[in-house]
N, CA, C and O atoms as a GROMACS GRO file, in nm:
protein
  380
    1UNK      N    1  -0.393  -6.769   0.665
    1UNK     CA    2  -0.483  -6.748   0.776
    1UNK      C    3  -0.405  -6.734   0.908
    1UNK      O    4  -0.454  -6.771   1.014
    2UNK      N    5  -0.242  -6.660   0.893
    2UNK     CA    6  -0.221  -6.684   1.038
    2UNK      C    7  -0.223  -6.541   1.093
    2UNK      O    8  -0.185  -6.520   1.209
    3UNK      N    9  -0.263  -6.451   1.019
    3UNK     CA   10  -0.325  -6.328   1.097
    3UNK      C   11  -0.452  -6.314   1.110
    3UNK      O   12  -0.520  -6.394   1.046
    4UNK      N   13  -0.517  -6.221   1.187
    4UNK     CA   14  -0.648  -6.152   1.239
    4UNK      C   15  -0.711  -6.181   1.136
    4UNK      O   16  -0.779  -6.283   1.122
    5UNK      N   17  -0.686  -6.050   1.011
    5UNK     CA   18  -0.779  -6.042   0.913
    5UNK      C   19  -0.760  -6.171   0.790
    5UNK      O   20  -0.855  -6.179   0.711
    6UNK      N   21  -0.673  -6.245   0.775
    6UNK     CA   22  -0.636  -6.344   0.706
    6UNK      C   23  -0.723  -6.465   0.765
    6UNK      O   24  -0.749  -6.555   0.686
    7UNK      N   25  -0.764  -6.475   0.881
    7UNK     CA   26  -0.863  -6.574   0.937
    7UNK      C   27  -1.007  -6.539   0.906
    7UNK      O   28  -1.092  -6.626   0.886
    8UNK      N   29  -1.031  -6.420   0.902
    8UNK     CA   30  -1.149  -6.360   0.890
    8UNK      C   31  -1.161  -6.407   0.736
    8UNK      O   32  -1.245  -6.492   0.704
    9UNK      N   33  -1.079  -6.351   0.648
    9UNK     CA   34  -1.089  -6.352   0.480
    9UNK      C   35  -1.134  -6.517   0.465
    9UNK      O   36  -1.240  -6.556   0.415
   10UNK      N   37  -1.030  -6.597   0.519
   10UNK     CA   38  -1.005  -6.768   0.485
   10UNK      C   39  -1.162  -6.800   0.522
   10UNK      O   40  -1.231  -6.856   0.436
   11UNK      N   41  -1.230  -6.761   0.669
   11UNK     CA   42  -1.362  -6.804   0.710
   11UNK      C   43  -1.474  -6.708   0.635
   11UNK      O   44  -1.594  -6.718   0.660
   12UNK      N   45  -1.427  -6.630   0.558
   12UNK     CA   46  -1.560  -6.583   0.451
   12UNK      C   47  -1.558  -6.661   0.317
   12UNK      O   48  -1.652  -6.692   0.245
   13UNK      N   49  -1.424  -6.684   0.303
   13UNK     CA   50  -1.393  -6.772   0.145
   13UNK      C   51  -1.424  -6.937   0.161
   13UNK      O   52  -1.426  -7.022   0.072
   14UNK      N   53  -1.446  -6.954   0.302
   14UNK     CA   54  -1.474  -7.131   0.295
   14UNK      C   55  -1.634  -7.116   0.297
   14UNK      O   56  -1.693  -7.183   0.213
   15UNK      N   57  -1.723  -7.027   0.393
   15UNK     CA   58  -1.853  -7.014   0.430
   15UNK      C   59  -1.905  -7.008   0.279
   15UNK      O   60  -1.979  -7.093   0.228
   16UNK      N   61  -1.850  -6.879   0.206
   16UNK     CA   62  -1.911  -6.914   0.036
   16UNK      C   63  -1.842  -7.025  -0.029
   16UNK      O   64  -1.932  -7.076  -0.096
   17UNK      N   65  -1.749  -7.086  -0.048
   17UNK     CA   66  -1.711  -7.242  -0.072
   17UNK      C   67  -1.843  -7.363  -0.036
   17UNK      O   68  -1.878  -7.463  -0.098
   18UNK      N   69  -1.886  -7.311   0.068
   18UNK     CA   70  -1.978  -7.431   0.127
   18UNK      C   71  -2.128  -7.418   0.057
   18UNK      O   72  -2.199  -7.511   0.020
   19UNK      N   73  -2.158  -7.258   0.050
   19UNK     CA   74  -2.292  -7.217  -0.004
   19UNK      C   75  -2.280  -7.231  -0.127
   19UNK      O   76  -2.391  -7.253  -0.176
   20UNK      N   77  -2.184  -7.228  -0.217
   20UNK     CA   78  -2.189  -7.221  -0.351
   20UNK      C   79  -2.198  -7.419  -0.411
   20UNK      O   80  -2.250  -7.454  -0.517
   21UNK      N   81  -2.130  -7.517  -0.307
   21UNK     CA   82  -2.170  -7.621  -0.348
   21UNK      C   83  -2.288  -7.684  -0.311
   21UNK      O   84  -2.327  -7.793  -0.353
   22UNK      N   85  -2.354  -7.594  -0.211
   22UNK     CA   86  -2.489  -7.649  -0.184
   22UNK      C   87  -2.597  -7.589  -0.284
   22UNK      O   88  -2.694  -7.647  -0.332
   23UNK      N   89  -2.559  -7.467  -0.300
   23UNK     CA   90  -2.648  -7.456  -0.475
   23UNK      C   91  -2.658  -7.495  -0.568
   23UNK      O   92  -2.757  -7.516  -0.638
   24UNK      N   93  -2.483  -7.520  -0.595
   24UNK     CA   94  -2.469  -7.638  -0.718
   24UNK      C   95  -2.547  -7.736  -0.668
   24UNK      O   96  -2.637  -7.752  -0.750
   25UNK      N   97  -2.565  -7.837  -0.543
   25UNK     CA   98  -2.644  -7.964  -0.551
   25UNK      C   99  -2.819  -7.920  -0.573
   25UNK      O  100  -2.909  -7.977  -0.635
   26UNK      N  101  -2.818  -7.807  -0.501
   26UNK     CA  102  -3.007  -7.769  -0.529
   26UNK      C  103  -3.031  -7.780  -0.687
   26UNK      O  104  -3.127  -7.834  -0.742
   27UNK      N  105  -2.950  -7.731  -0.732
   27UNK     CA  106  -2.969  -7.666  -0.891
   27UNK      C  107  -2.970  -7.822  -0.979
   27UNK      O  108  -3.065  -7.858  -1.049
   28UNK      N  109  -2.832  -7.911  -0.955
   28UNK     CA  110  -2.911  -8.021  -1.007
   28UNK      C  111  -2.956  -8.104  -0.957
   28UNK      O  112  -2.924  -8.209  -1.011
   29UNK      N  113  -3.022  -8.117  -0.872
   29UNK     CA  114  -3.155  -8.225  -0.782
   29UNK      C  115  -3.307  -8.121  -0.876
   29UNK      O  116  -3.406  -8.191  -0.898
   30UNK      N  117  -3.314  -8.003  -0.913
   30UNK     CA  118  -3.385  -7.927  -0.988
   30UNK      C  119  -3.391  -7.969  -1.094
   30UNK      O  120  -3.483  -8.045  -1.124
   31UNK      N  121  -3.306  -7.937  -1.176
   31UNK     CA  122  -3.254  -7.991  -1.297
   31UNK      C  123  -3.319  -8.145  -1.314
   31UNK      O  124  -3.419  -8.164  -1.384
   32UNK      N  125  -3.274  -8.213  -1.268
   32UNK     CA  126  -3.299  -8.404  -1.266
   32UNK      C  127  -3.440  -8.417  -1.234
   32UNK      O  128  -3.494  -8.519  -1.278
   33UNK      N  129  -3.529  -8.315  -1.150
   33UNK     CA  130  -3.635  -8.375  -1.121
   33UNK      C  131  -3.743  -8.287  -1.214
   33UNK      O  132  -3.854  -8.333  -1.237
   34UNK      N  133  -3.704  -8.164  -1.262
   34UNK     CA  134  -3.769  -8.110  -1.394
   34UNK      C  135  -3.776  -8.223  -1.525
   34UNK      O  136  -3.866  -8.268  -1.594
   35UNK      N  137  -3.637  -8.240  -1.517
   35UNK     CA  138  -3.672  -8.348  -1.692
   35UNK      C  139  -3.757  -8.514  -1.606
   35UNK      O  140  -3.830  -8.583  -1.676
   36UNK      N  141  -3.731  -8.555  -1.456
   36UNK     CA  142  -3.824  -8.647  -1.451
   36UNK      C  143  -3.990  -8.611  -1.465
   36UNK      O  144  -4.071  -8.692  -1.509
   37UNK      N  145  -4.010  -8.530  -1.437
   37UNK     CA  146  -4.158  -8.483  -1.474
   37UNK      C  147  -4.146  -8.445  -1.593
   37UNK      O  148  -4.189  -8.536  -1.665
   38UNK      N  149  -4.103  -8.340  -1.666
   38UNK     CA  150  -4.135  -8.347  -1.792
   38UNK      C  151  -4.130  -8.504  -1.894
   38UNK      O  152  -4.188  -8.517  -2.002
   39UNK      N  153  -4.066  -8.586  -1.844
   39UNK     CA  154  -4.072  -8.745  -1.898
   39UNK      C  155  -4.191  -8.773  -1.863
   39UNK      O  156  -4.248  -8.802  -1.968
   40UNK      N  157  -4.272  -8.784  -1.766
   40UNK     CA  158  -4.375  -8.783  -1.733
   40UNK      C  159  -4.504  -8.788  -1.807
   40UNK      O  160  -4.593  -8.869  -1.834
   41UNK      N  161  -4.456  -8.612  -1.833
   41UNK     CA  162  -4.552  -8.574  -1.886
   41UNK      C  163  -4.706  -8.514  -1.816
   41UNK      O  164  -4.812  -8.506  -1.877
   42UNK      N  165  -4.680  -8.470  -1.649
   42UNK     CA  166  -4.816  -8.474  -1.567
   42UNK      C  167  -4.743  -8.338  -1.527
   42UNK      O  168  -4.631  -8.293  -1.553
   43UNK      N  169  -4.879  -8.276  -1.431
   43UNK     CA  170  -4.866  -8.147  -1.368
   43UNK      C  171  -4.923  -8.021  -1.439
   43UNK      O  172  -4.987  -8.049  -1.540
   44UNK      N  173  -4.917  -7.910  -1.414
   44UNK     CA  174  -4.873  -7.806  -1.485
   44UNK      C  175  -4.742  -7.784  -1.537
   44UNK      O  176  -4.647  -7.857  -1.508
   45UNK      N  177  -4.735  -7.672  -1.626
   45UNK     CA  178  -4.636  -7.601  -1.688
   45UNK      C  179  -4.551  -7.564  -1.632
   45UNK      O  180  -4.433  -7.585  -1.657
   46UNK      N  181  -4.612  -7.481  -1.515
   46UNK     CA  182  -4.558  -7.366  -1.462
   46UNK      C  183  -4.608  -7.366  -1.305
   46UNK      O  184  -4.703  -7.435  -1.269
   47UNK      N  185  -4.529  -7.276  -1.212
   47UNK     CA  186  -4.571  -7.263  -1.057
   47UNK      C  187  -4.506  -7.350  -0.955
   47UNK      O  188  -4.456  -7.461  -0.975
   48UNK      N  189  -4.515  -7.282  -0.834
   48UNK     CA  190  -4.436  -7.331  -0.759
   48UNK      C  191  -4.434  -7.441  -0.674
   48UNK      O  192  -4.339  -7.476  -0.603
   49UNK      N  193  -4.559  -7.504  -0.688
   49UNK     CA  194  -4.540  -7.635  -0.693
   49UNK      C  195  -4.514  -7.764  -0.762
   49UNK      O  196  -4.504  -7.882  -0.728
   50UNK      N  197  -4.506  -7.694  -0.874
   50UNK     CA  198  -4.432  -7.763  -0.998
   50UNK      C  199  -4.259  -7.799  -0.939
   50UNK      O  200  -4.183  -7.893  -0.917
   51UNK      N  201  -4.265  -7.640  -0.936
   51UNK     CA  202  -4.056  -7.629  -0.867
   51UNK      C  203  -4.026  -7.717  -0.762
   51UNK      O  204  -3.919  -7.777  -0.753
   52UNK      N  205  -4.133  -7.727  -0.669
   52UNK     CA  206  -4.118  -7.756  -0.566
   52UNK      C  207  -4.067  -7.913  -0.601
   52UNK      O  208  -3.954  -7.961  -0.589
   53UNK      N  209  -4.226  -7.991  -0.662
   53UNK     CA  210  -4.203  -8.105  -0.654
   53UNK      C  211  -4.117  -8.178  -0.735
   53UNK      O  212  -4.089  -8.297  -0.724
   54UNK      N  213  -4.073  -8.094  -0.823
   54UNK     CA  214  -3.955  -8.081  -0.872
   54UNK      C  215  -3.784  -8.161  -0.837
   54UNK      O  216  -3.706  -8.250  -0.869
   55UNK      N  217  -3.807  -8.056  -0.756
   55UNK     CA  218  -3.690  -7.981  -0.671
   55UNK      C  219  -3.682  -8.129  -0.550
   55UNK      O  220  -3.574  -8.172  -0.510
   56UNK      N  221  -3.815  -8.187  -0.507
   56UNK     CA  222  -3.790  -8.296  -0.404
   56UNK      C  223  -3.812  -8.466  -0.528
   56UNK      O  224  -3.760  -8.556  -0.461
   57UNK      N  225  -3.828  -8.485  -0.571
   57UNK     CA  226  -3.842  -8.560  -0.718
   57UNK      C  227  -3.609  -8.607  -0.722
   57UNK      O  228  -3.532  -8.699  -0.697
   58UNK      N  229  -3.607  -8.454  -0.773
   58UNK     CA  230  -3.479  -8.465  -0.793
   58UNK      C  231  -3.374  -8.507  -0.684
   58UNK      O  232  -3.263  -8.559  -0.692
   59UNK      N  233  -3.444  -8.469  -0.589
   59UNK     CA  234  -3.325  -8.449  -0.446
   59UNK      C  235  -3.335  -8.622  -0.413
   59UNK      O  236  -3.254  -8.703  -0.368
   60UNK      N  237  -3.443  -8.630  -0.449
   60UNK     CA  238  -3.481  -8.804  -0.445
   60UNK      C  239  -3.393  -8.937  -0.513
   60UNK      O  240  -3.356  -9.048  -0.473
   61UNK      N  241  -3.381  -8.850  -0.653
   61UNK     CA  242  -3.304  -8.925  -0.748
   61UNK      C  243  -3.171  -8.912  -0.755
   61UNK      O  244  -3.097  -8.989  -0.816
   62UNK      N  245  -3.132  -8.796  -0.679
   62UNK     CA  246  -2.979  -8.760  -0.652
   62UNK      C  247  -2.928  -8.847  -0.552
   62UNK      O  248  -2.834  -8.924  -0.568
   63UNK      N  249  -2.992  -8.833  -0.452
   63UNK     CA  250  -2.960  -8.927  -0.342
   63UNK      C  251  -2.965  -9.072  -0.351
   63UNK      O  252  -2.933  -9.137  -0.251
   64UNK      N  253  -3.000  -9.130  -0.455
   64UNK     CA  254  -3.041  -9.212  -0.496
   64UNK      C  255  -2.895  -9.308  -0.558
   64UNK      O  256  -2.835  -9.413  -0.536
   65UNK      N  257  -2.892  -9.193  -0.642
   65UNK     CA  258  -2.744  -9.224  -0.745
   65UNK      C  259  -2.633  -9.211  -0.665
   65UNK      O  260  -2.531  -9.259  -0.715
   66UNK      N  261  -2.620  -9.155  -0.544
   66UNK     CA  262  -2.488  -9.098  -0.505
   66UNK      C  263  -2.461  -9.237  -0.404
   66UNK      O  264  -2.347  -9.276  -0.380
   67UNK      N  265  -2.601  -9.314  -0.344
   67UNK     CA  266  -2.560  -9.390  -0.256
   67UNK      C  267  -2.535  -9.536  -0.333
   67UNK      O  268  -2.553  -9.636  -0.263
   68UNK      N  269  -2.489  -9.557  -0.487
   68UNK     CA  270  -2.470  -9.665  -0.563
   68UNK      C  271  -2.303  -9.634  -0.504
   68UNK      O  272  -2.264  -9.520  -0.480
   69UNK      N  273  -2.228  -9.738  -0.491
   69UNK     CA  274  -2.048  -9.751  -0.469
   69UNK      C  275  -1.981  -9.687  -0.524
   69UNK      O  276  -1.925  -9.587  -0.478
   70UNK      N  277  -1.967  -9.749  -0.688
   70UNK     CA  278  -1.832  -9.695  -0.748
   70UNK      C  279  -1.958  -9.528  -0.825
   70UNK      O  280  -1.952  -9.409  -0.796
   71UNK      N  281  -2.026  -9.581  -0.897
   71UNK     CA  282  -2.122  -9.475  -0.952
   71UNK      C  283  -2.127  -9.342  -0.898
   71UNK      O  284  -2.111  -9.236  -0.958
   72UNK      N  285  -2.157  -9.367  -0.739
   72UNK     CA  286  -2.207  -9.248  -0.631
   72UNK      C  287  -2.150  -9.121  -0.639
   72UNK      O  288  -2.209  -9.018  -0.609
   73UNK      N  289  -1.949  -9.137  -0.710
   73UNK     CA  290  -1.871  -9.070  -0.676
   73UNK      C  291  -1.838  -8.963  -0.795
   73UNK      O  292  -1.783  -8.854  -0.809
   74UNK      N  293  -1.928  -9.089  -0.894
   74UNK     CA  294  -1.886  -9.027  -1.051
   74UNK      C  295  -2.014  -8.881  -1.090
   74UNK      O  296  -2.006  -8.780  -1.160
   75UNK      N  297  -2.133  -8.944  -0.992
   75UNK     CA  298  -2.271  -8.843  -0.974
   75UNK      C  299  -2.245  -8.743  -0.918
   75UNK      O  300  -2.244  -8.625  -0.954
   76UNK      N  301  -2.219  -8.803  -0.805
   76UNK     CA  302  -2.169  -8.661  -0.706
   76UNK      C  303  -2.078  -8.570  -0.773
   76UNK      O  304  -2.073  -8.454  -0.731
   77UNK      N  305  -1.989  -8.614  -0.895
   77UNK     CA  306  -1.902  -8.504  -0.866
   77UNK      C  307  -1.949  -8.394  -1.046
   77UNK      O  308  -1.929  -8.275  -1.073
   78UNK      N  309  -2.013  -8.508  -1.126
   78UNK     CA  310  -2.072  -8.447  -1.228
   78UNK      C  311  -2.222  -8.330  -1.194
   78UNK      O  312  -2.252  -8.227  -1.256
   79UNK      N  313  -2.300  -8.403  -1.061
   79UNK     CA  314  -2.404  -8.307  -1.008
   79UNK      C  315  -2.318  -8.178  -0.976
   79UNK      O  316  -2.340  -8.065  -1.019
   80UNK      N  317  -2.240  -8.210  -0.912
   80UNK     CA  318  -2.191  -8.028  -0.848
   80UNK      C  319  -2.090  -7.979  -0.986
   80UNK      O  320  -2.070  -7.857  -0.987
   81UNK      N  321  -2.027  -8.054  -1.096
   81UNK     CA  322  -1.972  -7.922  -1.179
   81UNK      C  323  -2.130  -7.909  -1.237
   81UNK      O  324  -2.187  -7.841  -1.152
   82UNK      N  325  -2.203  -7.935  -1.316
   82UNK     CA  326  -2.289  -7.918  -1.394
   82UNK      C  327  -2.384  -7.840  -1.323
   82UNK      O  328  -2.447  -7.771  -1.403
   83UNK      N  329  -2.437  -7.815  -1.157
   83UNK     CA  330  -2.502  -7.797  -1.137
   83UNK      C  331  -2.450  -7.642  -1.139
   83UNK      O  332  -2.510  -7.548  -1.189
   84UNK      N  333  -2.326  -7.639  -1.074
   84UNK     CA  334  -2.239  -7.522  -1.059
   84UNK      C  335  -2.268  -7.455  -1.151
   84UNK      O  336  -2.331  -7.350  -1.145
   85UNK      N  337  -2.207  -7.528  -1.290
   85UNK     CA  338  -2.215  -7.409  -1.387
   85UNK      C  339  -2.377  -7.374  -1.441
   85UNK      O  340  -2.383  -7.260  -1.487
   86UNK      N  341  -2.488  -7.438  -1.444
   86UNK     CA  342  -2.632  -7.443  -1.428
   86UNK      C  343  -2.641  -7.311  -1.388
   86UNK      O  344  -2.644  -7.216  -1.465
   87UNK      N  345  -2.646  -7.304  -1.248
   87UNK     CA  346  -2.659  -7.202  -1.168
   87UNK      C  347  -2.592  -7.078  -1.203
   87UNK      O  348  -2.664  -6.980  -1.218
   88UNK      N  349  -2.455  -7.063  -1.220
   88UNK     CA  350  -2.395  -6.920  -1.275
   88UNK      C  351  -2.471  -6.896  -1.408
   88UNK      O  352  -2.528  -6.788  -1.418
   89UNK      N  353  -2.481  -7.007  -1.543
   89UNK     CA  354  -2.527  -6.916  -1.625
   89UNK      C  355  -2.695  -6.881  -1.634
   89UNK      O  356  -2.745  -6.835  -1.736
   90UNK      N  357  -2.773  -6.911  -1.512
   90UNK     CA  358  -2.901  -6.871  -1.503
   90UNK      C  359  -2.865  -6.748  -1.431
   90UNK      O  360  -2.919  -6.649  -1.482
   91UNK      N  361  -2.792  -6.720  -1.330
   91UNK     CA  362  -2.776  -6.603  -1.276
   91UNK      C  363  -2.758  -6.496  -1.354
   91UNK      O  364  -2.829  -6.396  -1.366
   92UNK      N  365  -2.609  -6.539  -1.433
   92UNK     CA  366  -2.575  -6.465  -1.557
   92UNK      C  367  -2.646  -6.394  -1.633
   92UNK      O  368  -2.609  -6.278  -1.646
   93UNK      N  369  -2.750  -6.431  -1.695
   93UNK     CA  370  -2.874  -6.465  -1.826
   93UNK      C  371  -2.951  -6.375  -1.717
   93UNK      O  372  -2.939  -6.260  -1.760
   94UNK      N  373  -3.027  -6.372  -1.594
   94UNK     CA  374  -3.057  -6.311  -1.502
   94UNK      C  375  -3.064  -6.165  -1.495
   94UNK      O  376  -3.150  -6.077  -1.490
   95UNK      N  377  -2.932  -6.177  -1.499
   95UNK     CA  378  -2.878  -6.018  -1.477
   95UNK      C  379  -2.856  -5.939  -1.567
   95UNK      O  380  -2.818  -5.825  -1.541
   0.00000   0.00000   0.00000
């Protein structure tokens, strides 16, 4: 990064660095709060408030786990590979 366009490249490769682990965390706070409702057993099937509540269910239980001490670190870091790879092979499968 100590030229022009080498600063430019480094600040496009960290900006997607940053977006790609914040999907990995959406994807499993999704993930975690789909199988807590399907444990459940309530709701609909399907729709987007299903996803939704889902999606805040999980973000609930993520945050949850991450703020335990020694645990927090072992969540955090299994949520973002798993969620990571979650996410590419739905994209994948997608396309």
């Amino acid at each position: 990064m100590l030229t022009v366009v080498g600063a430019m490249v480094g600040g496009a490769i960290f900006a997607l660095y940053a977006a790609t682990l914040l999907l990995a965390l959406l994807t499993a706070a999704l993930f975690l709060g789909d199988g807590l409702i399907r444990l459940f057993g309530r709701g609909l099937r399907t729709g987007i408030g299903r996803r939704l509540a889902a999606l805040v269910f999980g973000a609930i239980l993520l945050a949850a786990l991450v703020a335990v001490p020694i645990l927090g670190i072992l969540t955090l870091f299994l949520a973002l590979c798993f969620g990571l790879g979650g996410f590419f092979l739905e994209a994948a499968e997608r396309y």
